[in-house]
C-alpha positions in Angstrom: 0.8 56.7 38.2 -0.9 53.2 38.2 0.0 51.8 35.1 3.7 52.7 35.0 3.7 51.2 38.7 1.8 48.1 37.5 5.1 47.7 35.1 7.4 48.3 37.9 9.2 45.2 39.9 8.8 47.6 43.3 7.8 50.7 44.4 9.1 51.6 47.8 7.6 54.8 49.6 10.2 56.4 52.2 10.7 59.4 54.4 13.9 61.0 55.0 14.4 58.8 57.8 13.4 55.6 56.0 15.6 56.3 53.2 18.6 54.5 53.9 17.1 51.6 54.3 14.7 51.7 51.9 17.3 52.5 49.4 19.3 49.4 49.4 18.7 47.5 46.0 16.9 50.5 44.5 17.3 51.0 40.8 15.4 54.2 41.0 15.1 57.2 43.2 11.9 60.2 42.8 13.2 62.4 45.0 10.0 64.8 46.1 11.3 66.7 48.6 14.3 68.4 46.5 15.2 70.5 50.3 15.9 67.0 51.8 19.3 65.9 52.9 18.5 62.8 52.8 20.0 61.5 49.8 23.5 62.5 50.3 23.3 60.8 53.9 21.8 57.5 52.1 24.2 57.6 49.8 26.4 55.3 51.4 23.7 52.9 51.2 23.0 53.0 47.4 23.9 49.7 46.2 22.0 49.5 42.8 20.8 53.1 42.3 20.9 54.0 38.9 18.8 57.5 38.4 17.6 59.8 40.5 15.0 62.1 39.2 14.4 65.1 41.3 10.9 67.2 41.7 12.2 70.8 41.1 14.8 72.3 38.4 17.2 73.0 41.2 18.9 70.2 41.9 22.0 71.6 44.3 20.5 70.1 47.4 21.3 66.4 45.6 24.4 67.3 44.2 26.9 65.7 46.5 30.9 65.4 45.3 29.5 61.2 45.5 27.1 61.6 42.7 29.1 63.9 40.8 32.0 61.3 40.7 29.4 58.3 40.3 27.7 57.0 37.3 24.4 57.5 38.4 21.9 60.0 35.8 20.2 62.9 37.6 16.7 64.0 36.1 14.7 67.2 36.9 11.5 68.4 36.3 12.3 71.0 34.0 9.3 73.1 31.8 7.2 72.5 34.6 7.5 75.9 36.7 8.4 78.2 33.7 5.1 80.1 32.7 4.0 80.4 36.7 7.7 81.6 37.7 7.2 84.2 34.4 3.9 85.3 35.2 4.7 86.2 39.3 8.4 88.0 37.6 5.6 90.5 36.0 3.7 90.3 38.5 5.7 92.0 40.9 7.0 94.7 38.3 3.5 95.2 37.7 3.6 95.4 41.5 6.1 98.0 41.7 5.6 100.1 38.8 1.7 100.8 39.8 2.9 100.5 43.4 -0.1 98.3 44.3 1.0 97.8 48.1 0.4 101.2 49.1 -2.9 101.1 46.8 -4.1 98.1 49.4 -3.0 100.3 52.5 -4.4 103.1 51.1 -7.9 101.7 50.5 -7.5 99.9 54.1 -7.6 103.0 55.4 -10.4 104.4 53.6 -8.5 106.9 51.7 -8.5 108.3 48.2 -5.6 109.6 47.3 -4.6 110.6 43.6 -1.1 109.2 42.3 1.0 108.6 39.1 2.8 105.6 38.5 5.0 104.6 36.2 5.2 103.2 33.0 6.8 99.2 32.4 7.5 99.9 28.4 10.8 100.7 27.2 12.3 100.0 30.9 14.9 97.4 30.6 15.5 94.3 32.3 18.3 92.1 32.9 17.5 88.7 33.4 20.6 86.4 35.0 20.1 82.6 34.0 19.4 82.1 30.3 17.6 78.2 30.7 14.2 77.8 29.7 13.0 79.6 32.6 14.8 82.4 32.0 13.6 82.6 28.4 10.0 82.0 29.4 10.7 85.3 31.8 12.1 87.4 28.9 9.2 86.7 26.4 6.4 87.3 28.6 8.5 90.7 30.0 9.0 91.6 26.4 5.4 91.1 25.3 4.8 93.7 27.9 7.1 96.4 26.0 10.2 95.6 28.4 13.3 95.3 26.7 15.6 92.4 27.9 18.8 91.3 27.6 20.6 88.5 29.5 23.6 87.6 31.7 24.7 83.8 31.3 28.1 81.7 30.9 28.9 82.8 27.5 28.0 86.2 25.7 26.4 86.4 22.2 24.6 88.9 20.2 21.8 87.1 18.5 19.9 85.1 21.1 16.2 84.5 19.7 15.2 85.7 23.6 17.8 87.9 24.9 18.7 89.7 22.0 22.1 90.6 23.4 23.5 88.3 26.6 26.2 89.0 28.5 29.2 86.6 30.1 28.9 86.4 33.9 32.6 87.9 34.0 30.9 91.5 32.7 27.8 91.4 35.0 28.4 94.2 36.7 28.2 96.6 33.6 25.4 94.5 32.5 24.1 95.5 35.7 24.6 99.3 35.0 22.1 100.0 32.5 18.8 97.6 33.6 15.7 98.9 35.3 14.9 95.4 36.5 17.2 92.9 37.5 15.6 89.3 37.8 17.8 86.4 39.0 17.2 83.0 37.8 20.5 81.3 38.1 21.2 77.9 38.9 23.6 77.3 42.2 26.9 77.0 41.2 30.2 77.8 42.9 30.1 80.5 40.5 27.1 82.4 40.9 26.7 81.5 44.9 27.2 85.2 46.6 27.3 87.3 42.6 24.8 89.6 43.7 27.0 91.2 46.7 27.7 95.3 47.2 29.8 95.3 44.9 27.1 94.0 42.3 24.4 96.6 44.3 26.5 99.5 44.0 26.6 98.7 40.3 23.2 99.0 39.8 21.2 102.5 39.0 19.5 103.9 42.3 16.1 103.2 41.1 16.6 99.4 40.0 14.3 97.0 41.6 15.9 93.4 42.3 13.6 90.4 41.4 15.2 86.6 43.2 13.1 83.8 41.6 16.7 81.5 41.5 18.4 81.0 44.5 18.5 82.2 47.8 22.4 81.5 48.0 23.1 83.5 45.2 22.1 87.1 46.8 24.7 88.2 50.0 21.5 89.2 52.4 23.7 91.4 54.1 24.7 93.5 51.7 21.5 93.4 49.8 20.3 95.2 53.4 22.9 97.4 53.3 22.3 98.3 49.9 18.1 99.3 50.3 18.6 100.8 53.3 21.4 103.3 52.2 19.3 103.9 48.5 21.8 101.9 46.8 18.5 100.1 44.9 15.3 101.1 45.0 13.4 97.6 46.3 13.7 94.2 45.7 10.8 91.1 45.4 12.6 87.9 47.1 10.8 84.5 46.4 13.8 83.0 47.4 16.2 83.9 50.3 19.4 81.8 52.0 17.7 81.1 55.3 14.1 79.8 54.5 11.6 80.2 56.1 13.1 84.2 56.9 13.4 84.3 60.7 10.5 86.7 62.3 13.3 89.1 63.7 15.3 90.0 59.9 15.3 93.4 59.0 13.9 92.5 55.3 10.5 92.4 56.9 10.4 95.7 57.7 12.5 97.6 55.1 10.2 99.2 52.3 9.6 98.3 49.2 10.6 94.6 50.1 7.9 92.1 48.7 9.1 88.5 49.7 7.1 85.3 49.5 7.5 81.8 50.3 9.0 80.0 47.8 6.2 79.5 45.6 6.4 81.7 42.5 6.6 78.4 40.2 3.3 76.8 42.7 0.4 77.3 40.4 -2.8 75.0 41.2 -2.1 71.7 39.9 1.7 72.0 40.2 1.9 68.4 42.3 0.5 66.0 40.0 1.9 68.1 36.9 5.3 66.9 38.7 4.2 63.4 38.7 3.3 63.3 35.1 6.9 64.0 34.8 8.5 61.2 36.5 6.0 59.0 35.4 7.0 59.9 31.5 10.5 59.7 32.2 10.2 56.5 34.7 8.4 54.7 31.1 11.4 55.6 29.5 13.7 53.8 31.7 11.3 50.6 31.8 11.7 50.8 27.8 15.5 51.9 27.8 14.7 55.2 26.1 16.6 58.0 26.4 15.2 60.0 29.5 14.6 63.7 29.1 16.1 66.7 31.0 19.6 65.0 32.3 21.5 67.3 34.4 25.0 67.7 33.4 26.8 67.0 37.1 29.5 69.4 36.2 27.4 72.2 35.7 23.8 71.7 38.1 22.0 72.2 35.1 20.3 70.5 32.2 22.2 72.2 29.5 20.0 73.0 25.9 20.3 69.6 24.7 20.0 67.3 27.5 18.6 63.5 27.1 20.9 60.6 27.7 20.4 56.8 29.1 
């Protein structure tokens, strides 16, 4: 990061605390904690600020109405999470399909017992969110013989990754015919709460629900409800609406429930493969270039063309 510092009138580090302080007369904000609060209680103290670039493709924790209505240009870090986030989605319908949990418990215990499993080709998989990491999901599931479609804001019948995508409004038949449902939405007011009962009771008995988006976007409740009465047959939650998942919830316990930490997308490296980012993008904005990956503040998302000043 040295020599794009060296270029740099100031660099200011700050914790959430700092912040507004250390914000005052900013041109530039890397935001490194994309959780934090922070920014929207600074806000009032952002005198100069002219981009914010944030370290995660969800940027719904910054997104206050004040920078919506404001000039300022939000960044992400898109492309760098896509092939991990890919990569654990197979992984756990690897997971499920071979049923490797039980395999673990079985061999803890020092027992050999014969089982079938079942076979991933020619299931079908319905992957919600058709950005780049959605797309990197549906190649690497359709290299293993999956077929996929998508669900997204406008439906079409000749994406190059999809194949076939469906509009948002007709999720729930979308919903009908997948083996695999894998969410990778952004937050919006639109998909916050889409995967309710309603959505569950949609779904075939033996789908298995995979959350690599949003926590927000699943109703926890009814996603209880829905494994614990057969609705679905399991689901693999990287994300969840109350992180970290209190010790006492009853996903813990229910079976076939896989849930990690939030870190599908953390592959070794992941940390400084961020910094490259910000560091490309911050040379840009030394040498007025057009930066990459601009969120569109109406939306939450970078749409498929986004660079802008």
């Amino acid at each position: 990061m040295a020599p794009v510092v060296e270029r740099a009138r100031e660099v200011r580090y700050a914790t959430a605390a700092e912040l507004p302080e250390a914000i005052v007369g900013a041109d530039v904000l890397f935001a490194y904690d994309f959780f934090s609060s922070a920014i929207p209680d600074a806000w009032p103290a952002a005198d100069a600020l002219e981009w914010i670039h944030v370290a995660s493709t969800g940027v719904d924790a910054i997104l206050s109405p004040e920078l919506r209505a404001s000039d300022v240009v939000l960044t992400n870090s898109r492309g760098v999470f896509d092939e991990a986030i890919a990569e654990y989605v197979l992984g756990q319908v690897l997971s499920f399909a071979k049923d490797l949990p039980r395999s673990w418990e079985l061999q803890q215990a020092r027992r050999w017992v014969h089982r079938e499993s079942e076979r991933v080709a020619g299931t079908s998989a319905l992957v919600i969110g058709t950005g780049q990491i959605g797309r990197a999901i549906a190649r690497l599931l359709r290299a293993a013989g999956i077929r996929v479609s998508g669900s997204g804001r406008r439906a079409r019948t000749d994406d190059p990754d999809f194949g076939t995508v469906t509009a948002q409004e007709d999720l729930h038949e979308a919903l009908a015919g997948a083996d695999w449902v894998v969410c990778i939405a952004p937050l919006t007011e639109a998909t916050r709460g889409m995967l309710d009962g309603a959505a569950f009771r949609a779904m075939a008995d033996h789908a298995r629900l995979i959350n690599v988006g949003r926590g927000e976007s699943v109703v926890t409740d009814d996603l209880v409800t829905a494994l614990r009465e057969g609705a679905i047959a399991g689901a693999a939650l990287d994300v969840l609406d109350t992180e970290p998942l209190p010790d006492d919830h009853p996903l813990w316990d229910l079976p076939d429930v896989r849930i990690t930490p939030h870190n599908s997308g953390d592959f070794v490296g992941w940390r400084d493969a961020l910094v490259r980012v910000f560091t490309d993008n911050f040379a840009r904005w030394v040498d007025e270039e057009p930066l990459r990956d601009v969120v569109d503040t109406s939306l939450g998302y970078v749409p498929t063309d986004g660079s802008a000043r």
